[in-house]
mmCIF entry with sequence, helices, sheets and N, C-alpha, C, O atoms, coordinates in Angstrom:
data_MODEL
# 
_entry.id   MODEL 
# 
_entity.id                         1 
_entity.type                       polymer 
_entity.pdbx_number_of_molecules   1 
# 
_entity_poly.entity_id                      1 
_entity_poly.type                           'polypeptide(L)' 
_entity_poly.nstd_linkage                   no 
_entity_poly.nstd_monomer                   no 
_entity_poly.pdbx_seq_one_letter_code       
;(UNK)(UNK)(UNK)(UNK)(UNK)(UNK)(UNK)(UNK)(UNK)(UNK)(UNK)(UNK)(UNK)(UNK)(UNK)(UNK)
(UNK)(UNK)(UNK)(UNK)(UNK)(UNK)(UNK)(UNK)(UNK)(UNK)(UNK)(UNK)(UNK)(UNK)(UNK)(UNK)
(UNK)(UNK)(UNK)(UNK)(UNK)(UNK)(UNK)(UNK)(UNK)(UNK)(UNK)(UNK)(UNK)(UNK)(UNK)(UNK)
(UNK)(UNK)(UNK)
;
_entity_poly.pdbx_seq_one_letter_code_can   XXXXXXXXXXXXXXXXXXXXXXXXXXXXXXXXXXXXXXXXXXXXXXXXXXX 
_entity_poly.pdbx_strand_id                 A 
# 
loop_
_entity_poly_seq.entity_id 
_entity_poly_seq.num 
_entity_poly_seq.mon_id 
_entity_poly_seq.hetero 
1 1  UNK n 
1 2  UNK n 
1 3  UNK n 
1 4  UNK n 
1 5  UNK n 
1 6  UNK n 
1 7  UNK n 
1 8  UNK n 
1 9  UNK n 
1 10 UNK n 
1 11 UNK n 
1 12 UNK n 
1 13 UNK n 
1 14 UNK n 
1 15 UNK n 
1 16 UNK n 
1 17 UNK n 
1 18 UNK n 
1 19 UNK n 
1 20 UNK n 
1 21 UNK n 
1 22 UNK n 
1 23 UNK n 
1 24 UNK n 
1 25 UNK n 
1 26 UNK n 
1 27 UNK n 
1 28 UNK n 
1 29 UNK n 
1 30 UNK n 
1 31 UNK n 
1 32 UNK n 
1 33 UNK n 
1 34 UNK n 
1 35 UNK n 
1 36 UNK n 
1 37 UNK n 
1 38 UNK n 
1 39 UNK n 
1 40 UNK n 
1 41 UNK n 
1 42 UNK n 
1 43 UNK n 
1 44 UNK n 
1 45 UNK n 
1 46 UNK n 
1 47 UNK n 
1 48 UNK n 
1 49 UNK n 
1 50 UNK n 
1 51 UNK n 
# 
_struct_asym.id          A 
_struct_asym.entity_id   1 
# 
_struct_conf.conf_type_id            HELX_P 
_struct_conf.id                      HELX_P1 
_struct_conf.pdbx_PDB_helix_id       AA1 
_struct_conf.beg_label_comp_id       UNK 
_struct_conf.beg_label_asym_id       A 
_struct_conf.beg_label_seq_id        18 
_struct_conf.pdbx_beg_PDB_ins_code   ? 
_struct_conf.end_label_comp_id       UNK 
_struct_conf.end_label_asym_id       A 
_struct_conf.end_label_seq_id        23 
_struct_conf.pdbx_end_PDB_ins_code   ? 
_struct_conf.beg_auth_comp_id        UNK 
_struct_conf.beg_auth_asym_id        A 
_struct_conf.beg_auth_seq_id         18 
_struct_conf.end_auth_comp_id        UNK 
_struct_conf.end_auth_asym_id        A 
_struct_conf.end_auth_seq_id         23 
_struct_conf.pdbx_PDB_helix_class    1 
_struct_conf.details                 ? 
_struct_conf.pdbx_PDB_helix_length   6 
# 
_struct_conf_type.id          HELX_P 
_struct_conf_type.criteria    ? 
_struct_conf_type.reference   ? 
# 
_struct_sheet.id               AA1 
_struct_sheet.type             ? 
_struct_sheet.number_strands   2 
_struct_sheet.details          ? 
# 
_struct_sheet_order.sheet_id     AA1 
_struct_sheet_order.range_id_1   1 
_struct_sheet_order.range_id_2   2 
_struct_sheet_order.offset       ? 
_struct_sheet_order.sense        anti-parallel 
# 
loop_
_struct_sheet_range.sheet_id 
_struct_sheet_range.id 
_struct_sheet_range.beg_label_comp_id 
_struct_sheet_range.beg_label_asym_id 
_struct_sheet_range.beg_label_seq_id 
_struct_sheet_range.pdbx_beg_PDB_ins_code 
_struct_sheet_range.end_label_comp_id 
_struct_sheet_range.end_label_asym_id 
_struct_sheet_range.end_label_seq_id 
_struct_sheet_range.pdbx_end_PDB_ins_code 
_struct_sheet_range.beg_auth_comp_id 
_struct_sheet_range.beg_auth_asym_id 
_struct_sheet_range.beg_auth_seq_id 
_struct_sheet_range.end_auth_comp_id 
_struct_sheet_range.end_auth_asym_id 
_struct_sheet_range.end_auth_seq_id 
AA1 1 UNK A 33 ? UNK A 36 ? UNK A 33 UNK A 36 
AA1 2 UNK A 40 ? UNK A 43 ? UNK A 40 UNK A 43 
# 
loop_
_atom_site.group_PDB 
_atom_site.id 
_atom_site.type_symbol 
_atom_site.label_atom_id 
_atom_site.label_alt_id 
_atom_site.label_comp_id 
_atom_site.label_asym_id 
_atom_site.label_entity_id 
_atom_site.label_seq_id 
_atom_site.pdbx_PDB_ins_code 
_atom_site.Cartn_x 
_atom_site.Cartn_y 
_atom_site.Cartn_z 
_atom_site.occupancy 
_atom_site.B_iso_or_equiv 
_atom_site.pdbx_formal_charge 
_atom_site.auth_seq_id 
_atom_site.auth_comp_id 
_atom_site.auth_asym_id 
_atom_site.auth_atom_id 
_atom_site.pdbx_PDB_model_num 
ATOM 1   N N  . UNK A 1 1  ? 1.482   -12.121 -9.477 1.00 0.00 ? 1  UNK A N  1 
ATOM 2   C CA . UNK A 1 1  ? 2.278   -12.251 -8.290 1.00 0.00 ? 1  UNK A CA 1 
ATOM 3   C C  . UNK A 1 1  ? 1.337   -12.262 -7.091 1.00 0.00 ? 1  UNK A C  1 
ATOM 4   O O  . UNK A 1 1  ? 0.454   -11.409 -7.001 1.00 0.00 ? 1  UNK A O  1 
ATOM 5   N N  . UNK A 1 2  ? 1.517   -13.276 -6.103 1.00 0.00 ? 2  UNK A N  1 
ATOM 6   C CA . UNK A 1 2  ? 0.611   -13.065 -4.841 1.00 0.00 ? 2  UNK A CA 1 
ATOM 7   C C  . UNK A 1 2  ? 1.592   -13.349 -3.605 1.00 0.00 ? 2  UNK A C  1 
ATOM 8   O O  . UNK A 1 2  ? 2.298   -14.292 -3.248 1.00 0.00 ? 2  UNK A O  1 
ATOM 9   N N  . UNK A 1 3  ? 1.313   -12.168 -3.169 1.00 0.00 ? 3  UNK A N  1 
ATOM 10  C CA . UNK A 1 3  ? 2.357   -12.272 -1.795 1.00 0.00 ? 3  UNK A CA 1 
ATOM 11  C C  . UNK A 1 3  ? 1.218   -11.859 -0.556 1.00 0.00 ? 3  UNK A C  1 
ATOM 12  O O  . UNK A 1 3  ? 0.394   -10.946 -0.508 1.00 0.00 ? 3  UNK A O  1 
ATOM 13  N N  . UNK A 1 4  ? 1.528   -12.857 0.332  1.00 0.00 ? 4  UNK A N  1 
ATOM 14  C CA . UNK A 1 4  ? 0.610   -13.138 1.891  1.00 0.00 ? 4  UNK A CA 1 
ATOM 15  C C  . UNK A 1 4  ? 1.445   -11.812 2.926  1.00 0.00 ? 4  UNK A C  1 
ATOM 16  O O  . UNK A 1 4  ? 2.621   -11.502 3.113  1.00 0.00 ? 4  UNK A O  1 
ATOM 17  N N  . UNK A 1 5  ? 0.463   -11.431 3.293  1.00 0.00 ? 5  UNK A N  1 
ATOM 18  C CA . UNK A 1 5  ? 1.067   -10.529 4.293  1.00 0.00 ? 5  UNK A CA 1 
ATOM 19  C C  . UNK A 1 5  ? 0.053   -11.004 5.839  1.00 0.00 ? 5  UNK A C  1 
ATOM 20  O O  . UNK A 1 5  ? -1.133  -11.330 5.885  1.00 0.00 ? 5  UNK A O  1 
ATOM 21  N N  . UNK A 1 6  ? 1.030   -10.884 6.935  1.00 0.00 ? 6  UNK A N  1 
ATOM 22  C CA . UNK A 1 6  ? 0.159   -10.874 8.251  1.00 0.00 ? 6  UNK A CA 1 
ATOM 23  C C  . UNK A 1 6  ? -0.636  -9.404  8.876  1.00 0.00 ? 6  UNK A C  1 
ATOM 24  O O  . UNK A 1 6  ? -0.283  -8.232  8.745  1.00 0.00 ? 6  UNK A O  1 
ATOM 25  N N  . UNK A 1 7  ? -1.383  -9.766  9.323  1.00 0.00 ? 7  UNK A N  1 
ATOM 26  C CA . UNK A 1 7  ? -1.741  -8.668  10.215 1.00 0.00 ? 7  UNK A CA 1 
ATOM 27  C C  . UNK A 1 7  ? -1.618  -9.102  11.496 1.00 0.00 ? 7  UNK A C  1 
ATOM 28  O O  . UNK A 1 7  ? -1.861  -10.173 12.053 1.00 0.00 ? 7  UNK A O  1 
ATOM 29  N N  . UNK A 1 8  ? -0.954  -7.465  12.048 1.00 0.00 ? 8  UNK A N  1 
ATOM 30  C CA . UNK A 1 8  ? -0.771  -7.770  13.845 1.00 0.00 ? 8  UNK A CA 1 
ATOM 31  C C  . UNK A 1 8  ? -1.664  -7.533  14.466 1.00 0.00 ? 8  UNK A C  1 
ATOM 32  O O  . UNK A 1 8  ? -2.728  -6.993  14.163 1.00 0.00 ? 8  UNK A O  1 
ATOM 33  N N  . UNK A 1 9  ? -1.105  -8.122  15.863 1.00 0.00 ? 9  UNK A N  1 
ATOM 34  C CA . UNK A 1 9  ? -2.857  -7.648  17.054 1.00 0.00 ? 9  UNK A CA 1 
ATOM 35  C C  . UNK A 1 9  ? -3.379  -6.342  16.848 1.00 0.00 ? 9  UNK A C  1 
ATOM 36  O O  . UNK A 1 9  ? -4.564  -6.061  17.028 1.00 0.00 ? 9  UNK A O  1 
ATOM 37  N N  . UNK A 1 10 ? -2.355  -5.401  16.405 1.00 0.00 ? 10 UNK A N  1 
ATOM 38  C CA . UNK A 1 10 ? -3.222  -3.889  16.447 1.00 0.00 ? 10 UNK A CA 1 
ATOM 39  C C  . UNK A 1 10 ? -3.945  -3.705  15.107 1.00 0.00 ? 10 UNK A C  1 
ATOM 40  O O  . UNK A 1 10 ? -4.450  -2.585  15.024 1.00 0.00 ? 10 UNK A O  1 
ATOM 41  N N  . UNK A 1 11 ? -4.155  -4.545  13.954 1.00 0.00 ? 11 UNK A N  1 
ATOM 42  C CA . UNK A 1 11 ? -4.471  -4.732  13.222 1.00 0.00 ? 11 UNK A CA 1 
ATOM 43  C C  . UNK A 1 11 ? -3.839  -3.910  11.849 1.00 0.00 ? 11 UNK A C  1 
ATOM 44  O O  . UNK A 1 11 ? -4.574  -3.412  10.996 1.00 0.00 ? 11 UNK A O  1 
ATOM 45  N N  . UNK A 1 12 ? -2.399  -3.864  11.800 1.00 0.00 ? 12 UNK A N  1 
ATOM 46  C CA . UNK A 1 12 ? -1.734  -3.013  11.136 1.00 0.00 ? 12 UNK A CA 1 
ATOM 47  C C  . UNK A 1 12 ? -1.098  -4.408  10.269 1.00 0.00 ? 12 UNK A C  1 
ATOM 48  O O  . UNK A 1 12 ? -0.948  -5.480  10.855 1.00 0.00 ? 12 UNK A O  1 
ATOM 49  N N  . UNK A 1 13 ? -0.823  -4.265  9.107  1.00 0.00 ? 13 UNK A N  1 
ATOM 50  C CA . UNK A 1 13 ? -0.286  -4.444  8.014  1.00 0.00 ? 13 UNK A CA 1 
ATOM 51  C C  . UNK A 1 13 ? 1.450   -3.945  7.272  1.00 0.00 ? 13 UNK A C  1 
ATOM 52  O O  . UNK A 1 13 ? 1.597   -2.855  6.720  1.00 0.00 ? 13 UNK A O  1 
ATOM 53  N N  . UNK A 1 14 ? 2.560   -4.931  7.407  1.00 0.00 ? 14 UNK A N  1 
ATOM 54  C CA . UNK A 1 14 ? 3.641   -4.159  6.785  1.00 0.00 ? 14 UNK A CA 1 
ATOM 55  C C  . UNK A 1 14 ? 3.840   -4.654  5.449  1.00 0.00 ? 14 UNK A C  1 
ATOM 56  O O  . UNK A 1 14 ? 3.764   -5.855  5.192  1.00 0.00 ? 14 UNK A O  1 
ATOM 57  N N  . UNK A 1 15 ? 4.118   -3.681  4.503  1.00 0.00 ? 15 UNK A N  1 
ATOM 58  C CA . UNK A 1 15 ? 3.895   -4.079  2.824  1.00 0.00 ? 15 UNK A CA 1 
ATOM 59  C C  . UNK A 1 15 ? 5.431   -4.360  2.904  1.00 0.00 ? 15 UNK A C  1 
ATOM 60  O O  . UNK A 1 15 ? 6.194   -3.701  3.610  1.00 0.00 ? 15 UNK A O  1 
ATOM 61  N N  . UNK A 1 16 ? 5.771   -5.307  2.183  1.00 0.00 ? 16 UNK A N  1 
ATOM 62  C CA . UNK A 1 16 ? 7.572   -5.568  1.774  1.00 0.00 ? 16 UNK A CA 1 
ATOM 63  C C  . UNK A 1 16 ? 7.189   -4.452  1.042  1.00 0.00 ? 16 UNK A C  1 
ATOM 64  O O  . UNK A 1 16 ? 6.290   -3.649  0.794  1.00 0.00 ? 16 UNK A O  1 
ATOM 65  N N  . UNK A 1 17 ? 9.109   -5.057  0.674  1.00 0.00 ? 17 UNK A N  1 
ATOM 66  C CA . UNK A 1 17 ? 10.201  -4.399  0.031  1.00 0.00 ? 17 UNK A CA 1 
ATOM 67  C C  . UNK A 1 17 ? 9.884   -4.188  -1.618 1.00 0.00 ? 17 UNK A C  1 
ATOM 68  O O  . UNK A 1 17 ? 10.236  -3.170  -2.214 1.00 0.00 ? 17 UNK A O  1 
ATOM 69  N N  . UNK A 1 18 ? 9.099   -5.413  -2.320 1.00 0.00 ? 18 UNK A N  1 
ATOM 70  C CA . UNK A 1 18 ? 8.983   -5.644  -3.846 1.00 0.00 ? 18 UNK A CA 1 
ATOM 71  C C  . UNK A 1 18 ? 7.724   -5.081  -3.743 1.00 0.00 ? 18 UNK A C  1 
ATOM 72  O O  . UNK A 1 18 ? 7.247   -4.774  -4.836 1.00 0.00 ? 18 UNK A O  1 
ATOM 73  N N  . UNK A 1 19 ? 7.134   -4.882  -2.919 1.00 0.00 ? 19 UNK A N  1 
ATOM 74  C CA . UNK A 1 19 ? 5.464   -4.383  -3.005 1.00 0.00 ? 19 UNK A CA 1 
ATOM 75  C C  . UNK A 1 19 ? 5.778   -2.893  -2.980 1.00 0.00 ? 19 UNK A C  1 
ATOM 76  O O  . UNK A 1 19 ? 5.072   -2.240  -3.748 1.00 0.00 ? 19 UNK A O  1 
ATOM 77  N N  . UNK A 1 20 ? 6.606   -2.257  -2.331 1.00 0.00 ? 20 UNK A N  1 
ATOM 78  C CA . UNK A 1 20 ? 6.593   -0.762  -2.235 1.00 0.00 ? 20 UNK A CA 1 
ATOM 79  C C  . UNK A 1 20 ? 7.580   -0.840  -3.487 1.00 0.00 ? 20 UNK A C  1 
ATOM 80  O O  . UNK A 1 20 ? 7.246   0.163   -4.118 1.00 0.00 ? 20 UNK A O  1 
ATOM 81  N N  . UNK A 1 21 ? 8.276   -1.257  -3.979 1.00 0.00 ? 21 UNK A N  1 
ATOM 82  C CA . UNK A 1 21 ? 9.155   -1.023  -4.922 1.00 0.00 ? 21 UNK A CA 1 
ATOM 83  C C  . UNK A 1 21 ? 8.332   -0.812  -6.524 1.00 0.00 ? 21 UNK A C  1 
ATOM 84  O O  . UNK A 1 21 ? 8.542   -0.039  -7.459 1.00 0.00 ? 21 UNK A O  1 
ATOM 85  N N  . UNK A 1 22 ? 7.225   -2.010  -6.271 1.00 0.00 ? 22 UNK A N  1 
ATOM 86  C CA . UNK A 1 22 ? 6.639   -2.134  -7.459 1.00 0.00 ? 22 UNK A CA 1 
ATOM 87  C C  . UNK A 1 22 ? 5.597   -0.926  -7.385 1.00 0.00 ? 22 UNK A C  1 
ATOM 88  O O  . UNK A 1 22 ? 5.080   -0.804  -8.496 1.00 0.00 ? 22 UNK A O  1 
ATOM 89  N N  . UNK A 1 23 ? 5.131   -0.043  -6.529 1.00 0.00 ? 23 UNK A N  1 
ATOM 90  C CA . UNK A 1 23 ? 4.292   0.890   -6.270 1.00 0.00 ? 23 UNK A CA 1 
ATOM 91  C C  . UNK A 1 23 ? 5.028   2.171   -6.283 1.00 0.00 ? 23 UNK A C  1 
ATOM 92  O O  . UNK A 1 23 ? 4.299   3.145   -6.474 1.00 0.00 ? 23 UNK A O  1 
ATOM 93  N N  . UNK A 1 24 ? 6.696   2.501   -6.080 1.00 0.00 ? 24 UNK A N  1 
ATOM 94  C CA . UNK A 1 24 ? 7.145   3.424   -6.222 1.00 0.00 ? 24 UNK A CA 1 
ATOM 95  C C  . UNK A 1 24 ? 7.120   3.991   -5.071 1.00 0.00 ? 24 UNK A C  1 
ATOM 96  O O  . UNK A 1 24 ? 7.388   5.187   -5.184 1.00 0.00 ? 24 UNK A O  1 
ATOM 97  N N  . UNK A 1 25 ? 6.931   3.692   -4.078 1.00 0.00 ? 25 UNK A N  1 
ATOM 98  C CA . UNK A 1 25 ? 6.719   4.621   -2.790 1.00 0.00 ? 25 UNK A CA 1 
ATOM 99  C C  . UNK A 1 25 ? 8.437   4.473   -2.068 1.00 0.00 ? 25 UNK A C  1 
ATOM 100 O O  . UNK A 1 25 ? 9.231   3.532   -2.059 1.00 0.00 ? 25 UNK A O  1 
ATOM 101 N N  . UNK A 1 26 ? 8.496   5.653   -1.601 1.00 0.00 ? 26 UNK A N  1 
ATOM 102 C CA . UNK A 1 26 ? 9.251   6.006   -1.075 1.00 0.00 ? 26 UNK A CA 1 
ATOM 103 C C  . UNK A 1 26 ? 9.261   6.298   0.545  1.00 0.00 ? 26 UNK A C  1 
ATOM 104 O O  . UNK A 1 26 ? 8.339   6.951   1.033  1.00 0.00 ? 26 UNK A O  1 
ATOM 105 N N  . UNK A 1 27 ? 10.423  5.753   1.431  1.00 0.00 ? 27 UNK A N  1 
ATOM 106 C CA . UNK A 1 27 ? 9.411   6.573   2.696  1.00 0.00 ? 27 UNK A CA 1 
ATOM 107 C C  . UNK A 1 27 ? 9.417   7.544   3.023  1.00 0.00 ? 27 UNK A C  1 
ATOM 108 O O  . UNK A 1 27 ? 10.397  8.247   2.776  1.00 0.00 ? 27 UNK A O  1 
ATOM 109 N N  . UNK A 1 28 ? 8.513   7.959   3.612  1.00 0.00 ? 28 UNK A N  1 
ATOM 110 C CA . UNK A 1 28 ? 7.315   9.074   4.091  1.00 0.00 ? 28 UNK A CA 1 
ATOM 111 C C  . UNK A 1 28 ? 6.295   9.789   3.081  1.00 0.00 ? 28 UNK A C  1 
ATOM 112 O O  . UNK A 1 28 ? 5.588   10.797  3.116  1.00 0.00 ? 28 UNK A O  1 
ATOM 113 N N  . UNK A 1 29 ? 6.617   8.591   2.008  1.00 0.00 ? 29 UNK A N  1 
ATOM 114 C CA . UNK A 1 29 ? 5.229   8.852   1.079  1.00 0.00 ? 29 UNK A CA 1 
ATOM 115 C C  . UNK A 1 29 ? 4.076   8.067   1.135  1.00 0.00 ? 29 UNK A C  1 
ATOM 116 O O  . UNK A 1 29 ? 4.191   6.864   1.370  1.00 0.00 ? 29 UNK A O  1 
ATOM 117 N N  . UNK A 1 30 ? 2.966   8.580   0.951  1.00 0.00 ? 30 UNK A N  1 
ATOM 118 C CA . UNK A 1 30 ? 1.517   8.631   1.323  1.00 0.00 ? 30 UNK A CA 1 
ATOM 119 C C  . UNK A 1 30 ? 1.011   7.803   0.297  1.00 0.00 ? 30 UNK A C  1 
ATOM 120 O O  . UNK A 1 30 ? 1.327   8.088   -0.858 1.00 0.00 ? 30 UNK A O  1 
ATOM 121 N N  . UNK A 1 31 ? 0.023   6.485   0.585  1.00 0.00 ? 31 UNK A N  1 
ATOM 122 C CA . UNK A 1 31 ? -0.294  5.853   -0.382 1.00 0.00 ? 31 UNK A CA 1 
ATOM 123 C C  . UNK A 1 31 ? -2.300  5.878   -0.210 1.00 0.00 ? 31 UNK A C  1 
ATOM 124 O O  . UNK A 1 31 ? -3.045  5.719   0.756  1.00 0.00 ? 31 UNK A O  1 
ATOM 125 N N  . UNK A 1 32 ? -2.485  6.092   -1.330 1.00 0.00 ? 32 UNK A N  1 
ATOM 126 C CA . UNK A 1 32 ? -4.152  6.148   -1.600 1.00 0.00 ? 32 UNK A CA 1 
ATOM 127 C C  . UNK A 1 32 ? -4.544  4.295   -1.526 1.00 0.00 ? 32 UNK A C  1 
ATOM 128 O O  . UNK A 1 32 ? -3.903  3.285   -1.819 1.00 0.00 ? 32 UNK A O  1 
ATOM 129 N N  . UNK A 1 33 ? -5.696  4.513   -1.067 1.00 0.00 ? 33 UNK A N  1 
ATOM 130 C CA . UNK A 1 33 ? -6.959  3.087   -0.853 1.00 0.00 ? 33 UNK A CA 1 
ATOM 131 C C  . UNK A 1 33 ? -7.922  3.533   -1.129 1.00 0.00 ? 33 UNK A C  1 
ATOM 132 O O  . UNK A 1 33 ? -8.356  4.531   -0.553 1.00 0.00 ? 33 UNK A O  1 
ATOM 133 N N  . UNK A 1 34 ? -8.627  2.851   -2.219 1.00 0.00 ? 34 UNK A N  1 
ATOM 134 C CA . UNK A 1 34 ? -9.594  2.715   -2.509 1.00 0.00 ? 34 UNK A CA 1 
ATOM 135 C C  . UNK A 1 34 ? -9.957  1.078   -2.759 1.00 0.00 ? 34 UNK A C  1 
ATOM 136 O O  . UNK A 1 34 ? -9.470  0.155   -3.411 1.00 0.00 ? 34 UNK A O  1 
ATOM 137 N N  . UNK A 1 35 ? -11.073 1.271   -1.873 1.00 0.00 ? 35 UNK A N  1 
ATOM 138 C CA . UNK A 1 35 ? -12.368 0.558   -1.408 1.00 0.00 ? 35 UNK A CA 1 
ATOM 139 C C  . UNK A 1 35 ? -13.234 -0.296  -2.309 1.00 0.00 ? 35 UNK A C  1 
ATOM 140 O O  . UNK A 1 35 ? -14.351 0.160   -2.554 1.00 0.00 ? 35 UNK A O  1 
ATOM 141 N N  . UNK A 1 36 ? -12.960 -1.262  -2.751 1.00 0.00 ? 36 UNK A N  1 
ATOM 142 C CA . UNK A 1 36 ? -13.684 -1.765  -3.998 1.00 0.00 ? 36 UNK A CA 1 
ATOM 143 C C  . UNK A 1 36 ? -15.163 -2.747  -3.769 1.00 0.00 ? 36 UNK A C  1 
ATOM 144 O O  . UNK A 1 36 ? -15.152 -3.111  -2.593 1.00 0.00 ? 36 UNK A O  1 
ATOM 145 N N  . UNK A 1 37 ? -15.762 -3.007  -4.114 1.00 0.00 ? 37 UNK A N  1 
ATOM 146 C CA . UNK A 1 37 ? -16.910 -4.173  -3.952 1.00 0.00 ? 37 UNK A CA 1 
ATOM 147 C C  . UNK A 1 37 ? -15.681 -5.682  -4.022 1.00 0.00 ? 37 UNK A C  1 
ATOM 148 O O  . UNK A 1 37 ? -14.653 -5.917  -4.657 1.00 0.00 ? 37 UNK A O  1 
ATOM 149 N N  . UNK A 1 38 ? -16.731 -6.629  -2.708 1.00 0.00 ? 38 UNK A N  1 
ATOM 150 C CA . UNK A 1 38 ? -16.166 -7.591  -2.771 1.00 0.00 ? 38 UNK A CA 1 
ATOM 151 C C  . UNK A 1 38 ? -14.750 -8.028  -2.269 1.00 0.00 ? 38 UNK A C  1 
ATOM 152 O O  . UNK A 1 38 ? -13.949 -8.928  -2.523 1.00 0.00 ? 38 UNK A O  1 
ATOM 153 N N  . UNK A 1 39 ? -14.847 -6.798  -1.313 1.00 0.00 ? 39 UNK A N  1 
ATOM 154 C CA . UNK A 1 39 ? -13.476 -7.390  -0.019 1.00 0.00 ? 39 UNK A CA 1 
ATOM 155 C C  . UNK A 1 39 ? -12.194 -6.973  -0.932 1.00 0.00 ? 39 UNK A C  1 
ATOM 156 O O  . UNK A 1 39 ? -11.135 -7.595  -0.860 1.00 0.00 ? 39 UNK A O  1 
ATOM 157 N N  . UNK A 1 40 ? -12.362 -6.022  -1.673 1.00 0.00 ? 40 UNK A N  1 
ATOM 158 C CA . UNK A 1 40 ? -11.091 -5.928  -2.671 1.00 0.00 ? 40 UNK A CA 1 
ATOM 159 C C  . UNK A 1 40 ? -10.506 -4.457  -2.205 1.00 0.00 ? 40 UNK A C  1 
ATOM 160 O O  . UNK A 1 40 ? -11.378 -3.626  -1.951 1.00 0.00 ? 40 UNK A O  1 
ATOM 161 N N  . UNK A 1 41 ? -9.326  -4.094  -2.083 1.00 0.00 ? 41 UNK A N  1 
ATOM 162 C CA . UNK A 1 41 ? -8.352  -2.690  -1.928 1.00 0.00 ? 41 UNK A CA 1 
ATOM 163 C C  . UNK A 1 41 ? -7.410  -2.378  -3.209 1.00 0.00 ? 41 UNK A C  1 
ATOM 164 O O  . UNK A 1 41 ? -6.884  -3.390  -3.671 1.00 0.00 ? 41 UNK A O  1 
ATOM 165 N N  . UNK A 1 42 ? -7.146  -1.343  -3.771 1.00 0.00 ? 42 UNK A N  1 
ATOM 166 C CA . UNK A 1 42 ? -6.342  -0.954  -4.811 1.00 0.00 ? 42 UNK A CA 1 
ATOM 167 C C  . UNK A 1 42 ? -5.836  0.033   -4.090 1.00 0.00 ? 42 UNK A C  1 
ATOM 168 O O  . UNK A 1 42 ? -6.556  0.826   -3.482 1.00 0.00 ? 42 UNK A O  1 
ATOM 169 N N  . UNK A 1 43 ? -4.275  0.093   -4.085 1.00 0.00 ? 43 UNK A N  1 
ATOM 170 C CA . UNK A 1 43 ? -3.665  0.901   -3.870 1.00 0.00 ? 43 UNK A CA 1 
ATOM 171 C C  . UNK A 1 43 ? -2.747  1.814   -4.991 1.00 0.00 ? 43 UNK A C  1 
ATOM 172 O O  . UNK A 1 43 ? -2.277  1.382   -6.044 1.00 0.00 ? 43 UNK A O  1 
ATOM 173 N N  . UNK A 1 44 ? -2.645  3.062   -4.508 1.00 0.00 ? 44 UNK A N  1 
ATOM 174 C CA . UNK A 1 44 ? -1.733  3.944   -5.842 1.00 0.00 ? 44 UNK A CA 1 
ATOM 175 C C  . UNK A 1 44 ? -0.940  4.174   -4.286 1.00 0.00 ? 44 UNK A C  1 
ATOM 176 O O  . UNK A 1 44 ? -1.124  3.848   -3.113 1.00 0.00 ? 44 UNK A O  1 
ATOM 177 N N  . UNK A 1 45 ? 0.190   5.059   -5.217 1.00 0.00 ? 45 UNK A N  1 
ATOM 178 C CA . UNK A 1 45 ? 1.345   5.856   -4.784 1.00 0.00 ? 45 UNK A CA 1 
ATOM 179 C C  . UNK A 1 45 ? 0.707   7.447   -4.771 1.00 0.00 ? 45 UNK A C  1 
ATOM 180 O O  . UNK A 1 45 ? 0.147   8.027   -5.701 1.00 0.00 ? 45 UNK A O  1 
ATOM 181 N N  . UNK A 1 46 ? 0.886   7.764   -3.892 1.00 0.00 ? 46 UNK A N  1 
ATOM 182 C CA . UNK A 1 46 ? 0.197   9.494   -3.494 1.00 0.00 ? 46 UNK A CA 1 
ATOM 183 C C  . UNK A 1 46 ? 1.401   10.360  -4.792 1.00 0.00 ? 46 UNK A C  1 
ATOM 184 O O  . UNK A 1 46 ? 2.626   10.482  -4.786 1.00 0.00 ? 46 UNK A O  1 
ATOM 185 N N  . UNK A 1 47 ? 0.553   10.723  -5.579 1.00 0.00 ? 47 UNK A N  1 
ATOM 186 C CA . UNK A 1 47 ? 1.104   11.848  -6.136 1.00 0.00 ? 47 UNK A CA 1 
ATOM 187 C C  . UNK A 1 47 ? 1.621   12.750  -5.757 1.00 0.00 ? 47 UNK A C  1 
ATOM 188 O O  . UNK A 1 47 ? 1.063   13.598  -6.454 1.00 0.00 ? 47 UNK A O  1 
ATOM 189 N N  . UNK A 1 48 ? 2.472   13.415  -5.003 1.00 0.00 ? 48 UNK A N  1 
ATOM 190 C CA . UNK A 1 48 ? 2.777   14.654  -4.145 1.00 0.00 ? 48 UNK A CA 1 
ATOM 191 C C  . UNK A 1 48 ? 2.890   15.888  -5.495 1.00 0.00 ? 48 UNK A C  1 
ATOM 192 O O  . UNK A 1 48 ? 3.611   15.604  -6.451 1.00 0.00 ? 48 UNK A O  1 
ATOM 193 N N  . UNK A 1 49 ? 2.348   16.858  -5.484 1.00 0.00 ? 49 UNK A N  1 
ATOM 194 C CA . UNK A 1 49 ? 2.920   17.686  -6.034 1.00 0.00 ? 49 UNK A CA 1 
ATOM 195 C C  . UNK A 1 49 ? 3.914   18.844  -5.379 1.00 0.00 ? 49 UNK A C  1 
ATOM 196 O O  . UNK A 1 49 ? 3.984   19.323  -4.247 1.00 0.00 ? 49 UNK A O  1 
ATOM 197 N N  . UNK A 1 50 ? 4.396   18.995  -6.183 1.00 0.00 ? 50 UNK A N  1 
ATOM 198 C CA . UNK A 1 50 ? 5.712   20.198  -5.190 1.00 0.00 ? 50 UNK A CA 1 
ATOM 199 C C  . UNK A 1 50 ? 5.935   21.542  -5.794 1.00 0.00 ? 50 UNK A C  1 
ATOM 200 O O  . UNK A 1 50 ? 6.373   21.549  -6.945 1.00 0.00 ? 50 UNK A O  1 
ATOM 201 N N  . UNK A 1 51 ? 5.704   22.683  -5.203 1.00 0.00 ? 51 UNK A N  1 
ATOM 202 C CA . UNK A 1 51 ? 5.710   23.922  -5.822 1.00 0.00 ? 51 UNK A CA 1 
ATOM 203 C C  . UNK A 1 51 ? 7.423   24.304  -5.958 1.00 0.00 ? 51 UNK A C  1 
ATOM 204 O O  . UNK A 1 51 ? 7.780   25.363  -6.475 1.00 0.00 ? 51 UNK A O  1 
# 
């Protein structure tokens, strides 16, 4: 699947609807980036743990 996203003048990024869906995020949940070689980003879904 490849879906184009814009970036705005402030240089912010909005992920759709099937992209957070397929990642599980919920809002006001926290998503991890990691930094790959070669202009590449992987994102997870922040694990929250809850006592």
């Amino acid at each position: 699947m490849t879906i184009f996203l814009t970036v705005t003048a402030k240089g912010q990024v909005t992920l759709r609807k099937e992209l957070l869906a397929h990642l599980g995020v919920r809002p006001g949940q926290r998503l991890d980036v990691e930094v790959l070689p070669g202009g590449l980003l992987q994102l997870h879904a922040h694990q929250a743990t809850f006592l």
